[in-house]
ZABASE-434331 format. One record per residue (C-alpha): x, y, z. Coordinates in Angstrom, 2 decimals. Layout:
residues N
<dolo><px>X</px><py>Y</py><pz>Z</pz></dolo>
...
END
This chain:
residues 337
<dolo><px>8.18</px><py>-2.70</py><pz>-3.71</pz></dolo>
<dolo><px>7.94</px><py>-6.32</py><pz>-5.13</pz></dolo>
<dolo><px>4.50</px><py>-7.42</py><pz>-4.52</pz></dolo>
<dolo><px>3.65</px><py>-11.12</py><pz>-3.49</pz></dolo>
<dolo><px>0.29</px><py>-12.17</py><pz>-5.27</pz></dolo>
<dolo><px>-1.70</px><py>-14.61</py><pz>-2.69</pz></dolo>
<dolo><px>-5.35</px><py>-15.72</py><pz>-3.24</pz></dolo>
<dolo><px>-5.71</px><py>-14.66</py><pz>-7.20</pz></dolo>
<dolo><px>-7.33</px><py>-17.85</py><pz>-8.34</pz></dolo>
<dolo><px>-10.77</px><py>-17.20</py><pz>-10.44</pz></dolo>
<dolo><px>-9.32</px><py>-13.69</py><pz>-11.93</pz></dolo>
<dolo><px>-8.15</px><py>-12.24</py><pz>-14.84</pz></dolo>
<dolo><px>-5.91</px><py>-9.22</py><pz>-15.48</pz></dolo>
<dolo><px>-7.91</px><py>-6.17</py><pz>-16.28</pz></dolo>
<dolo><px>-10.95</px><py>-7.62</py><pz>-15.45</pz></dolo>
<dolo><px>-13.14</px><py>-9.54</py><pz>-13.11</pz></dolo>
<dolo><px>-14.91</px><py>-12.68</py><pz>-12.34</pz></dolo>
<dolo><px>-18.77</px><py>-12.13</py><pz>-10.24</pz></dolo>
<dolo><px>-19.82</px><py>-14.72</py><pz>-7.93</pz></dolo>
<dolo><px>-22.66</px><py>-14.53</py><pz>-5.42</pz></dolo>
<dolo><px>-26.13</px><py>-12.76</py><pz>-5.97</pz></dolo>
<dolo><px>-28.35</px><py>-10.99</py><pz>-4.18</pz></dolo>
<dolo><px>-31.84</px><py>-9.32</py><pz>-5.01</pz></dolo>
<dolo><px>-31.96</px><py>-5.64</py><pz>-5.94</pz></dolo>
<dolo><px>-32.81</px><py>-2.84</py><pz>-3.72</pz></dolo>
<dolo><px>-32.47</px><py>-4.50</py><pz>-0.66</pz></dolo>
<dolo><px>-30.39</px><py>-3.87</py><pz>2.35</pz></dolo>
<dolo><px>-28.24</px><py>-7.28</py><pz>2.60</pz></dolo>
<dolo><px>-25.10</px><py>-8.18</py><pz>4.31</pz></dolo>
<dolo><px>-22.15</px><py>-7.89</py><pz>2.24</pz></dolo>
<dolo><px>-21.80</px><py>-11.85</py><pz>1.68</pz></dolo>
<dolo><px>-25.11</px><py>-11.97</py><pz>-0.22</pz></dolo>
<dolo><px>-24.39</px><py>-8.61</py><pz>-2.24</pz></dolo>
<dolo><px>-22.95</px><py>-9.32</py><pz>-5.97</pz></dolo>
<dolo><px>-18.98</px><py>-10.03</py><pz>-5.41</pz></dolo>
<dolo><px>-16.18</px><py>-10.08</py><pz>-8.27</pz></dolo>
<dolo><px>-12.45</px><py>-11.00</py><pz>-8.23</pz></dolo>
<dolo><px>-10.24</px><py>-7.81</py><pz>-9.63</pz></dolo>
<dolo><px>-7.52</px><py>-8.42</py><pz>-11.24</pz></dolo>
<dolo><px>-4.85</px><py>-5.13</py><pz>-10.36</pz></dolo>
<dolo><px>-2.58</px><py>-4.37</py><pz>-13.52</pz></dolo>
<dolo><px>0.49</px><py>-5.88</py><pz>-11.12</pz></dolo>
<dolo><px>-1.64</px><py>-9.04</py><pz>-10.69</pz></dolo>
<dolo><px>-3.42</px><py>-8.62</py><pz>-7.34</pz></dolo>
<dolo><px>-6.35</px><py>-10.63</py><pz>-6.60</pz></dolo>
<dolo><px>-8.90</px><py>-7.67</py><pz>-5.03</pz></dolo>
<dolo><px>-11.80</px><py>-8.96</py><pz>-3.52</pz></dolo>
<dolo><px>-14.65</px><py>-6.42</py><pz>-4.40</pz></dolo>
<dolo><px>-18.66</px><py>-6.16</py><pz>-3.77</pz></dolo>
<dolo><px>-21.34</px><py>-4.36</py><pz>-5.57</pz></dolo>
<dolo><px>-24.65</px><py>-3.23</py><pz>-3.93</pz></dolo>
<dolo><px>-26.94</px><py>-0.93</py><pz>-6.33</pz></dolo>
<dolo><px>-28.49</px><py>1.89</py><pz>-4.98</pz></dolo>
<dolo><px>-31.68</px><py>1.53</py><pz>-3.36</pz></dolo>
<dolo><px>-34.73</px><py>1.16</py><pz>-5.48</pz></dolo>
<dolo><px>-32.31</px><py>0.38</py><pz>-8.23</pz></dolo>
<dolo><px>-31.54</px><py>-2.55</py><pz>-10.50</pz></dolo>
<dolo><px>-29.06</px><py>-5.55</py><pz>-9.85</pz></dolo>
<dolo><px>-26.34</px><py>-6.81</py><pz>-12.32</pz></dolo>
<dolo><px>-28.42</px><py>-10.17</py><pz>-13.48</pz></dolo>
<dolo><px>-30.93</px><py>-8.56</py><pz>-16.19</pz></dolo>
<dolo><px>-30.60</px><py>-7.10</py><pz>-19.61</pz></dolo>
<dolo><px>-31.47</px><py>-3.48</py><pz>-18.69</pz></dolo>
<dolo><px>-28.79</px><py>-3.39</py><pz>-15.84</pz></dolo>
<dolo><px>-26.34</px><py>-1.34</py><pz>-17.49</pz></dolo>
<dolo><px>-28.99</px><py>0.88</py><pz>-18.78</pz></dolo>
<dolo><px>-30.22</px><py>1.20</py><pz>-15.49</pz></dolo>
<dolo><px>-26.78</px><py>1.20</py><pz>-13.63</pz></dolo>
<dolo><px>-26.22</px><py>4.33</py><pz>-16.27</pz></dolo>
<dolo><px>-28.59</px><py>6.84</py><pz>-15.07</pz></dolo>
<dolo><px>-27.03</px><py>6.68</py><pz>-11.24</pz></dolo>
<dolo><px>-23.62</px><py>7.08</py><pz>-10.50</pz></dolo>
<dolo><px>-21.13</px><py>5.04</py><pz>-8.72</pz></dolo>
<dolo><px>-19.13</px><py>5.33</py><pz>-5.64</pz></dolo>
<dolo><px>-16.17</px><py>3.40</py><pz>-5.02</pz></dolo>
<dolo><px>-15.50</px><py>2.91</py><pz>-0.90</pz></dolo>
<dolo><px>-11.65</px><py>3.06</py><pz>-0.02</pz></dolo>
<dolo><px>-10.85</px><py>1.97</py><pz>3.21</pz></dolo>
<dolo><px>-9.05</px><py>2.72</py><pz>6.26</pz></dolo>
<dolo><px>-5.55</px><py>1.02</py><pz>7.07</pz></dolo>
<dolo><px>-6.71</px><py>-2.50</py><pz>8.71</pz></dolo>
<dolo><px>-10.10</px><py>-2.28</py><pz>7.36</pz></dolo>
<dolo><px>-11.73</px><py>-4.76</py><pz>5.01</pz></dolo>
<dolo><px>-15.07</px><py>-4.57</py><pz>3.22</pz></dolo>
<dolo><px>-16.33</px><py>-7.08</py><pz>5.82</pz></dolo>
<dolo><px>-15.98</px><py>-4.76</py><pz>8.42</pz></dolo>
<dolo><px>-19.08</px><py>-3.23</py><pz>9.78</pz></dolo>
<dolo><px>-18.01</px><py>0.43</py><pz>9.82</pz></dolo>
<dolo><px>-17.46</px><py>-0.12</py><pz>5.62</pz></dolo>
<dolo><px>-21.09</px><py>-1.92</py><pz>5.29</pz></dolo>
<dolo><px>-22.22</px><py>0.59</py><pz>7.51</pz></dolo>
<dolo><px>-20.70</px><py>3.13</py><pz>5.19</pz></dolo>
<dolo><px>-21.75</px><py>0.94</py><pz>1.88</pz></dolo>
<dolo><px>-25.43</px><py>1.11</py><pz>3.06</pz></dolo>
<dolo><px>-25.88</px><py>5.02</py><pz>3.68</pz></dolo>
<dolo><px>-24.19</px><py>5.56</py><pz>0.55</pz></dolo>
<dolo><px>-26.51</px><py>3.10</py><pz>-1.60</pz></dolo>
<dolo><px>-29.24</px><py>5.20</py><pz>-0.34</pz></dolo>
<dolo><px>-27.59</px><py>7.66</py><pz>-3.38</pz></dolo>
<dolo><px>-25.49</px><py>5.95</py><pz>-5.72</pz></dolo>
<dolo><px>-24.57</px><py>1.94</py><pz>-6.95</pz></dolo>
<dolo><px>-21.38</px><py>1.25</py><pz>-4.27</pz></dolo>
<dolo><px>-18.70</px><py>-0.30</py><pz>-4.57</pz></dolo>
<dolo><px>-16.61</px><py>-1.58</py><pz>-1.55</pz></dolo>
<dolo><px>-13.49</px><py>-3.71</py><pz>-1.97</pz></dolo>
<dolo><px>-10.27</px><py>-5.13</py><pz>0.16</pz></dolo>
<dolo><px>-7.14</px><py>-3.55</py><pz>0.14</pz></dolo>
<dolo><px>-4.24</px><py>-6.07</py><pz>-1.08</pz></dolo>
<dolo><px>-3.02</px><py>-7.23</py><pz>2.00</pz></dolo>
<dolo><px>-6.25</px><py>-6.81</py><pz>4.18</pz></dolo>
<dolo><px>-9.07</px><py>-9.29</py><pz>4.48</pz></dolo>
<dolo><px>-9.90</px><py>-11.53</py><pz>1.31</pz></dolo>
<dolo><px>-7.67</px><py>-9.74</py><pz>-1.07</pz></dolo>
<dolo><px>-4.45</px><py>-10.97</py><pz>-2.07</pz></dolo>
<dolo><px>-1.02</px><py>-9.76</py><pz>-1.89</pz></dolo>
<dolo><px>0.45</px><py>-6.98</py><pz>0.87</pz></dolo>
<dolo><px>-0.02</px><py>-4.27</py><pz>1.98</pz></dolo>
<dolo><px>2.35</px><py>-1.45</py><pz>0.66</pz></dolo>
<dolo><px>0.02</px><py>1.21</py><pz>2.67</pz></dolo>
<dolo><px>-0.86</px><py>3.33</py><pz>0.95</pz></dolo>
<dolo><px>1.46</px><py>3.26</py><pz>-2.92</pz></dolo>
<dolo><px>0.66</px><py>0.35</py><pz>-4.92</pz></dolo>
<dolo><px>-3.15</px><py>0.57</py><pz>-3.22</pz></dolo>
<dolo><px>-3.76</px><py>3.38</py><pz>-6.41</pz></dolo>
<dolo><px>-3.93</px><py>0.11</py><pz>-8.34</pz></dolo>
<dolo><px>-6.29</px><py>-1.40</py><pz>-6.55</pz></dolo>
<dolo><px>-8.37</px><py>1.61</py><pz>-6.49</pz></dolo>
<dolo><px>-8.26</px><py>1.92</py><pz>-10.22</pz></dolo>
<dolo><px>-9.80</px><py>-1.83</py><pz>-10.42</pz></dolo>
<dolo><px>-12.61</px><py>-0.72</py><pz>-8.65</pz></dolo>
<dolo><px>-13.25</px><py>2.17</py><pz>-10.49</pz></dolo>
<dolo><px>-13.06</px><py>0.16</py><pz>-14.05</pz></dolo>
<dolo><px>-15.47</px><py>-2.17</py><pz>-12.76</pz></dolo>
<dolo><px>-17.77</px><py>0.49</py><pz>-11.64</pz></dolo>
<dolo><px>-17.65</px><py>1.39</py><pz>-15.19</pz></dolo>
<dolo><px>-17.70</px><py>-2.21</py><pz>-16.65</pz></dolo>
<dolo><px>-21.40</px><py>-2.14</py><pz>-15.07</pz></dolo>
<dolo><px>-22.62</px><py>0.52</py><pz>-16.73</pz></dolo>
<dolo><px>-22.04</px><py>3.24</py><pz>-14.03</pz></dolo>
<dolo><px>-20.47</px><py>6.80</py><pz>-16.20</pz></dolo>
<dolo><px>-20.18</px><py>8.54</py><pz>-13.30</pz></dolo>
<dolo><px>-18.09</px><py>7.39</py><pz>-10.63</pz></dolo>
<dolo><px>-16.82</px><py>9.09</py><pz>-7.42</pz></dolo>
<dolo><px>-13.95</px><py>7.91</py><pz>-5.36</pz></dolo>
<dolo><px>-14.38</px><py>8.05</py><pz>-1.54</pz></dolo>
<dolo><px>-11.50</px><py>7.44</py><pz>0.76</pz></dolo>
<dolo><px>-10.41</px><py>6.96</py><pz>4.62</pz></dolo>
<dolo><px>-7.30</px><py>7.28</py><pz>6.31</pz></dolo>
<dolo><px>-4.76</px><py>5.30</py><pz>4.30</pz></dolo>
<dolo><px>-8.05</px><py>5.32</py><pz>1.56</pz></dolo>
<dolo><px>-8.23</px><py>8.90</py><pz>1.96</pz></dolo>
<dolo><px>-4.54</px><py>9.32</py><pz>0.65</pz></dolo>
<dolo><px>-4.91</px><py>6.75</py><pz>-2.24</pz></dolo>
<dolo><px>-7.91</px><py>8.60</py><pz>-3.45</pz></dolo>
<dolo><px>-6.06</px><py>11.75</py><pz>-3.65</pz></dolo>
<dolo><px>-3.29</px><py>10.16</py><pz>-5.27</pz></dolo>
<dolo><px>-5.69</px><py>8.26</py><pz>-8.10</pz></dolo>
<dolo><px>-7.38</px><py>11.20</py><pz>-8.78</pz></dolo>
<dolo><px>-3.88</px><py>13.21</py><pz>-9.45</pz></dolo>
<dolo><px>-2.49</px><py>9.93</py><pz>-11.73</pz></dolo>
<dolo><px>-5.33</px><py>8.72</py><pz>-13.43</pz></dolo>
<dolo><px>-6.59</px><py>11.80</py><pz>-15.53</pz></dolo>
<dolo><px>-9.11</px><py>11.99</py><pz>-18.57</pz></dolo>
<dolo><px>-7.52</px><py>14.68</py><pz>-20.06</pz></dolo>
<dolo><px>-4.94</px><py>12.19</py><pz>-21.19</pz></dolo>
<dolo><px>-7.03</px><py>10.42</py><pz>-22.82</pz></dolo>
<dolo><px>-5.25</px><py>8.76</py><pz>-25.93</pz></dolo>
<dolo><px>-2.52</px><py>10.48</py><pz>-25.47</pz></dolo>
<dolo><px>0.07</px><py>8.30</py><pz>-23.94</pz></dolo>
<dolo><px>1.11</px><py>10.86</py><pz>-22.36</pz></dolo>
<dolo><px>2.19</px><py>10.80</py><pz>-18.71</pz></dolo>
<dolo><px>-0.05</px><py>12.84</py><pz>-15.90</pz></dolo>
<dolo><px>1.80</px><py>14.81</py><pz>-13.80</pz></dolo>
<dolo><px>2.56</px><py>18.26</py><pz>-14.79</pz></dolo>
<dolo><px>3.48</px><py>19.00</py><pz>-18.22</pz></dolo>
<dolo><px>2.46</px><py>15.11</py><pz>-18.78</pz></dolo>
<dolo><px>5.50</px><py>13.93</py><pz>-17.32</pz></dolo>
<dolo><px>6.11</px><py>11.23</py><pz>-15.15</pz></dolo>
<dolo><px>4.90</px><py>12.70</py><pz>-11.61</pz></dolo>
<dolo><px>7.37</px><py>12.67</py><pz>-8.96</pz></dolo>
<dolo><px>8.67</px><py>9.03</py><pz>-8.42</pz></dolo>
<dolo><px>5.45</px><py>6.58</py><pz>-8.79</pz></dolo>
<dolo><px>5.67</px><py>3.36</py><pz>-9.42</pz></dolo>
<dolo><px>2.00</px><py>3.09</py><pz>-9.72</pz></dolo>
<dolo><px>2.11</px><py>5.72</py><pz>-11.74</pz></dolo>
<dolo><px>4.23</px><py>4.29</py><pz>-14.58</pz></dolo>
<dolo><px>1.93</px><py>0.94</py><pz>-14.14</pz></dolo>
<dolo><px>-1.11</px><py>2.70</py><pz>-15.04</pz></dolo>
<dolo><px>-0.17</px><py>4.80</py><pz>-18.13</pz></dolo>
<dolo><px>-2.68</px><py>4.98</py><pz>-20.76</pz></dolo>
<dolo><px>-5.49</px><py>3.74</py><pz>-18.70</pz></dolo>
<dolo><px>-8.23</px><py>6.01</py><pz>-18.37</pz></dolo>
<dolo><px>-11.22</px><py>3.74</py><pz>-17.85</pz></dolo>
<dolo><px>-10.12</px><py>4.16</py><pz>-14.26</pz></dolo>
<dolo><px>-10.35</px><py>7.91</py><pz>-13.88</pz></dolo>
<dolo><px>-12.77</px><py>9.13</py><pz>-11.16</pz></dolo>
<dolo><px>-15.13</px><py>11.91</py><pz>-11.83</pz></dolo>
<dolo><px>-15.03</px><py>13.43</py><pz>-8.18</pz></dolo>
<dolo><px>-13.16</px><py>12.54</py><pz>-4.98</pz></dolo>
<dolo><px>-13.79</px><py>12.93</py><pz>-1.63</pz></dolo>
<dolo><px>-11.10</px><py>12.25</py><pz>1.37</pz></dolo>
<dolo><px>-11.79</px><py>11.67</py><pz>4.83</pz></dolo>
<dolo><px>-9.29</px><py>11.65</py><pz>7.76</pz></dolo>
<dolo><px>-6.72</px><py>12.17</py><pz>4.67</pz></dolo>
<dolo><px>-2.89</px><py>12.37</py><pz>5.52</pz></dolo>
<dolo><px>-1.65</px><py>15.61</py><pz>3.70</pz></dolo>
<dolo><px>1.78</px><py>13.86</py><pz>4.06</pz></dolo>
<dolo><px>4.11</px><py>10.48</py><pz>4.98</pz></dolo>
<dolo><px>5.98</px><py>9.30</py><pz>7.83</pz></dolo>
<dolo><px>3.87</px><py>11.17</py><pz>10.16</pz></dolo>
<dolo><px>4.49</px><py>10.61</py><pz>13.90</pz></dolo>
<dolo><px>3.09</px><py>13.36</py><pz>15.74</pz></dolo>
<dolo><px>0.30</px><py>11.58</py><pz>17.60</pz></dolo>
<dolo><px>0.35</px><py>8.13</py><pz>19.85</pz></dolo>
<dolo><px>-1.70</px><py>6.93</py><pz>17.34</pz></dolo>
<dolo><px>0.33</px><py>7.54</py><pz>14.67</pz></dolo>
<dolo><px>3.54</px><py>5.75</py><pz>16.53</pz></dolo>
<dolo><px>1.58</px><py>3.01</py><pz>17.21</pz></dolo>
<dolo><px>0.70</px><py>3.09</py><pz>13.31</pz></dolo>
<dolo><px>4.12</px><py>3.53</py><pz>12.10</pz></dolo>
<dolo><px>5.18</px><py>0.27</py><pz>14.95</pz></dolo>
<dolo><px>2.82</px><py>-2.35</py><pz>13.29</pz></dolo>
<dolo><px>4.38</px><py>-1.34</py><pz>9.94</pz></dolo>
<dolo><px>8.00</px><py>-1.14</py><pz>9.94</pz></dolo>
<dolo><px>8.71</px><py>-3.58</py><pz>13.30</pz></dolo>
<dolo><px>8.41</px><py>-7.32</py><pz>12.74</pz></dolo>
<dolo><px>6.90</px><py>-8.13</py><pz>15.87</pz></dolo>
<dolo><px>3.91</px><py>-5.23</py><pz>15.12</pz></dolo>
<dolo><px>3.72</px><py>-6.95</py><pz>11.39</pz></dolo>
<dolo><px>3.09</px><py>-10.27</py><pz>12.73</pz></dolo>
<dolo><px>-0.02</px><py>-9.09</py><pz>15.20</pz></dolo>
<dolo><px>-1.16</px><py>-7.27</py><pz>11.92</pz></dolo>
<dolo><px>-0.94</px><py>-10.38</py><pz>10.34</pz></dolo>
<dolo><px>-2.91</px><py>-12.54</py><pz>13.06</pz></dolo>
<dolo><px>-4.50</px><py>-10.28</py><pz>15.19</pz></dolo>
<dolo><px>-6.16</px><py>-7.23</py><pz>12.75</pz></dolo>
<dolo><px>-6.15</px><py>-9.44</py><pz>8.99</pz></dolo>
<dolo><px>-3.58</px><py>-7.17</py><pz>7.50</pz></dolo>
<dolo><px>-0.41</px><py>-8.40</py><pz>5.75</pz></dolo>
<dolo><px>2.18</px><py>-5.77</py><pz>5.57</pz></dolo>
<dolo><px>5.21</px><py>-6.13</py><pz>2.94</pz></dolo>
<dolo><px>8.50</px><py>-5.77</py><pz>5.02</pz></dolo>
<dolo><px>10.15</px><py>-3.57</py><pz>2.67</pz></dolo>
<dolo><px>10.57</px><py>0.11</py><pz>2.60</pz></dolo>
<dolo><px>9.26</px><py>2.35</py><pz>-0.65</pz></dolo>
<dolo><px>11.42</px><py>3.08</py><pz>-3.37</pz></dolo>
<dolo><px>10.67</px><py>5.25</py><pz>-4.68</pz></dolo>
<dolo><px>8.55</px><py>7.25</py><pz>-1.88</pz></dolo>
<dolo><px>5.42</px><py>8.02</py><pz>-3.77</pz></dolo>
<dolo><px>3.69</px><py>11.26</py><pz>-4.76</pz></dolo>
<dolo><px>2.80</px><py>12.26</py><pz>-1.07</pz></dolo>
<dolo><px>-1.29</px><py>13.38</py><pz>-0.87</pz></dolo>
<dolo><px>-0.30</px><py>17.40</py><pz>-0.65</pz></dolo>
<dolo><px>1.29</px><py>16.64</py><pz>-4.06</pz></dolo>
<dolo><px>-1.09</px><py>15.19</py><pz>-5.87</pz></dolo>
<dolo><px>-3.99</px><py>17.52</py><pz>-4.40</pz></dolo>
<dolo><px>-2.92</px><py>20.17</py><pz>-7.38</pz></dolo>
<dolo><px>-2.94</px><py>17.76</py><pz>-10.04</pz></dolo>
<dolo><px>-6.48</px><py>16.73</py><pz>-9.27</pz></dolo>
<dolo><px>-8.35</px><py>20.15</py><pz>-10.32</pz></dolo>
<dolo><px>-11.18</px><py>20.48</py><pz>-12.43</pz></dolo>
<dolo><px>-11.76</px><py>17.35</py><pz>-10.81</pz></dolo>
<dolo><px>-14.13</px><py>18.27</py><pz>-7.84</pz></dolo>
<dolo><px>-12.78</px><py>17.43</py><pz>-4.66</pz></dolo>
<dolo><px>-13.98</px><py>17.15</py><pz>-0.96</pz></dolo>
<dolo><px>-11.62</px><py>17.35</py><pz>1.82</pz></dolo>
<dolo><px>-13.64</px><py>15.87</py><pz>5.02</pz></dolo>
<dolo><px>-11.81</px><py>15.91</py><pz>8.62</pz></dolo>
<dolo><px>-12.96</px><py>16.10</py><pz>12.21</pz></dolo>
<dolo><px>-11.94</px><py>18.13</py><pz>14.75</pz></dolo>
<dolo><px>-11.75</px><py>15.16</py><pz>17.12</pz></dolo>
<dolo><px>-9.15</px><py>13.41</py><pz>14.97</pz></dolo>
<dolo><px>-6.62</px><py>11.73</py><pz>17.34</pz></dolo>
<dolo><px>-4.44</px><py>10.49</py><pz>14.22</pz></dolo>
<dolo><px>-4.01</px><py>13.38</py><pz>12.35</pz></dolo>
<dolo><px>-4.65</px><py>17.03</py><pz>13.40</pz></dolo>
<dolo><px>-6.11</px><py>19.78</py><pz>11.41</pz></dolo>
<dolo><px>-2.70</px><py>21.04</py><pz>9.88</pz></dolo>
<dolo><px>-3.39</px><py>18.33</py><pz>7.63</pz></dolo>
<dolo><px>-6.73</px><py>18.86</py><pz>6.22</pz></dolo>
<dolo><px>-6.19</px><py>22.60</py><pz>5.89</pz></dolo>
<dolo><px>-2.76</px><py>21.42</py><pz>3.94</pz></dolo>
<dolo><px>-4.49</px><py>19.75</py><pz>1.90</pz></dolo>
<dolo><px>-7.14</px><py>22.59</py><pz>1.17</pz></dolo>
<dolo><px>-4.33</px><py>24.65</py><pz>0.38</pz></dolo>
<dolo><px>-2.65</px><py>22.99</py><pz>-2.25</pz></dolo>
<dolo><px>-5.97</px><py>22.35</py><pz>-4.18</pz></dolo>
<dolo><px>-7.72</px><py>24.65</py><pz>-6.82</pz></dolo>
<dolo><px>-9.98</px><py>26.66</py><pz>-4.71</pz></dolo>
<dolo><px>-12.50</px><py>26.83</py><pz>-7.80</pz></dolo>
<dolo><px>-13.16</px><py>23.22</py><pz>-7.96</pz></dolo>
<dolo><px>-12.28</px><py>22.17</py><pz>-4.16</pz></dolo>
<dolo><px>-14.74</px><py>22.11</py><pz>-0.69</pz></dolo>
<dolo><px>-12.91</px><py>21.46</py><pz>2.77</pz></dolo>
<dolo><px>-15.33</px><py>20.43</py><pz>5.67</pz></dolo>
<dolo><px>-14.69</px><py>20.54</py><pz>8.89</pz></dolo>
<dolo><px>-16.64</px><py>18.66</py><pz>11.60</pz></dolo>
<dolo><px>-17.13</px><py>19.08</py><pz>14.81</pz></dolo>
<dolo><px>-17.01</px><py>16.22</py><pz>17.05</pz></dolo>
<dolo><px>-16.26</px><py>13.88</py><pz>14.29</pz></dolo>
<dolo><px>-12.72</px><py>11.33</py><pz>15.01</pz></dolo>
<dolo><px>-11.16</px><py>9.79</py><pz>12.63</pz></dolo>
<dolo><px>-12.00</px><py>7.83</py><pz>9.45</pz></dolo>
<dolo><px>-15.18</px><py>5.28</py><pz>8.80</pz></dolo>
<dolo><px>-15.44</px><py>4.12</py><pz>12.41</pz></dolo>
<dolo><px>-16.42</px><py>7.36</py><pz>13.72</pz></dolo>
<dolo><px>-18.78</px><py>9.20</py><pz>10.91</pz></dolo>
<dolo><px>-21.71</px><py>9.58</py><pz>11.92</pz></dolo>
<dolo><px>-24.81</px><py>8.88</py><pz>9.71</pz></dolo>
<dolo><px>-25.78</px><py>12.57</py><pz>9.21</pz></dolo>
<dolo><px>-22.06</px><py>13.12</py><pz>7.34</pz></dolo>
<dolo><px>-22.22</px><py>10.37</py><pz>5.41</pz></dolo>
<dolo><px>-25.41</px><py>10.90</py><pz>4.17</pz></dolo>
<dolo><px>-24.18</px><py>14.49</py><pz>3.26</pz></dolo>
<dolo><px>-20.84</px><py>12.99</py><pz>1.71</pz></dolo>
<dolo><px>-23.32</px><py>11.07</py><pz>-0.75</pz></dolo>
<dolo><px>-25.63</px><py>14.16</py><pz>-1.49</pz></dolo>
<dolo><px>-22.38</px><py>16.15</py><pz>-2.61</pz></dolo>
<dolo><px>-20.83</px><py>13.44</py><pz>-4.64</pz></dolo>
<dolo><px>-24.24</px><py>13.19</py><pz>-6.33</pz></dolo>
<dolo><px>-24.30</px><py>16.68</py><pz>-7.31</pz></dolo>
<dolo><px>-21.22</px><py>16.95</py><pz>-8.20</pz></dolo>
<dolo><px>-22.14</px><py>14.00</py><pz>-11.11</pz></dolo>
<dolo><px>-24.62</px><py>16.14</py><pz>-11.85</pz></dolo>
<dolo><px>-27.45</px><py>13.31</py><pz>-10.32</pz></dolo>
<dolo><px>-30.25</px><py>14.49</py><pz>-8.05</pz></dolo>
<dolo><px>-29.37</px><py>13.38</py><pz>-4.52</pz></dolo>
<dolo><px>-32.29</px><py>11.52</py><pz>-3.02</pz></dolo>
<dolo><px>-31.63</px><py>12.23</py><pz>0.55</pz></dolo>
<dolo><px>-30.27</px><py>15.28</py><pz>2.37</pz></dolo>
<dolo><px>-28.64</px><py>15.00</py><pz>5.84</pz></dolo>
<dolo><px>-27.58</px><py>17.98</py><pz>8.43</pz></dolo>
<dolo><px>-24.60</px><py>19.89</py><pz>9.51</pz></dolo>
<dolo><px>-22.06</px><py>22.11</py><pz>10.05</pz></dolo>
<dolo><px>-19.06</px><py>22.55</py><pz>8.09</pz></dolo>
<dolo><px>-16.18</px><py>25.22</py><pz>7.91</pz></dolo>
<dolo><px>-14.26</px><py>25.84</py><pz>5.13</pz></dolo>
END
């Protein structure tokens, strides 16, 4: 897809502009947080946040990155229609800062970003911004967390941004070839400042085009009609590109093998009225079982809007661990898998 850039004034490719403030270690709405202007290697103007973990250090003083380095970082991808202004994603931002430095950011197409919304392909780029900003700060651990449509583009950044291939020029899907047909993919060779060093999906896809639910066909009607575009457009914030992929990208259940060691952390609920639970156990499937966790919840829905604080909390302890930090907090449940 051909990708219209909108709203990409005070940025730079491959790398960022701050503006805002806000004091450290404070719970503070998302307008008041530090903010930044990514720059996607297409040329997508991301609009991004930063809130450091509780108790932690801001971005203004010398011993930031020093302190920044000690925690890690997790990078919030959201759900189709979301935004980092939405209260679910600060709600989501602020359990997870109770653990880690988070970063939450705007899809191209949704909220303050720029561009459109290819739903779910060229979004790996956007992701990988994040994630090299995480690191630009000082954070050298950083975990990707997705929902939904953020759920799939985690799995898929995790499988094409690798940091085995470090140096090598060499492609990342198997045998270091090209991966089948990603555009993203090809964008992002050589750069592996953007790898993630765990992953965790929730409410994932395992694969596209998925109509099995009402919600799904209601999905798949605001994306590919032009009357359902236009009330994305005005109605929900969302600007959806009008054209169909080509190539179709590296679907989630195909990436899932490329991921391993990598850990991953397959969430779903068994209340999910998008996508049922063939899904998350497809996804379970396909992944190395040494390095892989499936969890699922009951009485959890689908995606940001509907986790409750006990699972997030949880989310962050594991990612945490899995960067080999101390989690500070520990929530309660029950998970199968």
């Amino acid at each position: 897809m051909s990708e219209d850039v909108e709203g990409t004034e005070g940025s730079f490719r491959g790398g960022v502009i701050t503006r805002g403030g806000g004091d450290a270690g404070r719970r503070t709405p998302s307008h008041t947080l530090p903010r930044a202007r990514l720059r996607t290697e297409d040329g997508v103007g991301i609009d991004a946040c930063y809130q450091p973990r509780e108790g932690g250090f801001g971005d203004r003083d010398g011993g930031a990155r020093r302190a920044a380095g000690r925690v890690p970082a997790i990078v919030v991808a959201h759900g189709f229609t979301g935004s980092l202004e939405r209260p679910a994603v600060r709600r989501v931002s602020q359990a997870f800062a109770r653990h880690a430095g988070v970063i939450t950011f705007s899809f191209r197409g949704h909220g303050r970003s720029g561009g459109r919304s290819t739903v779910g392909d060229r979004e790996v780029l956007d992701l990988a911004a994040a994630v090299r900003w995480a690191r630009s700060l000082g954070h050298s651990a950083v975990v990707t967390a997705g929902f939904s449509m953020g759920g799939s583009v985690v799995l898929r950044h995790a499988a094409l941004h690798r940091p085995e291939a470090a140096g090598t020029g060499r492609g990342t899907g198997e045998g270091g070839g090209d991966g089948p047909g990603d555009t993203a993919h090809r964008m992002h060779r050589g750069r592996t400042d953007a790898h993630t060093d765990a992953v965790v999906a929730v409410s994932a896809p395992a694969r596209w085009y998925y109509r099995g639910t009402p919600a799904m066909r209601r999905v798949h009607w605001a994306i590919q009609h032009p009357a359902g575009r236009l009330v994305s457009r005005y109605g929900l914030r969302t600007r959806i590109h009008h054209r169909d992929w080509d190539p179709v990208p590296l679907s989630p259940v195909e990436a899932v093998p490329l991921i391993a060691p990598t850990p991953l952390l397959v969430v779903h609920g068994d209340r999910d009225t998008y996508f049922p639970l063939d899904h998350p156990y497809s996804l379970a499937e396909a992944a190395d079982p040494a390095s892989s966790e499936l969890w699922i919840e009951r009485g959890f829905g689908h995606a940001e809007n509907a986790a409750p604080p006990e699972l997030l909390e949880r989310i962050a302890a594991w990612a945490t661990a899995r960067t080999g930090a101390a989690p500070r907090h520990h929530g309660s449940g029950t998970t199968d898998g």
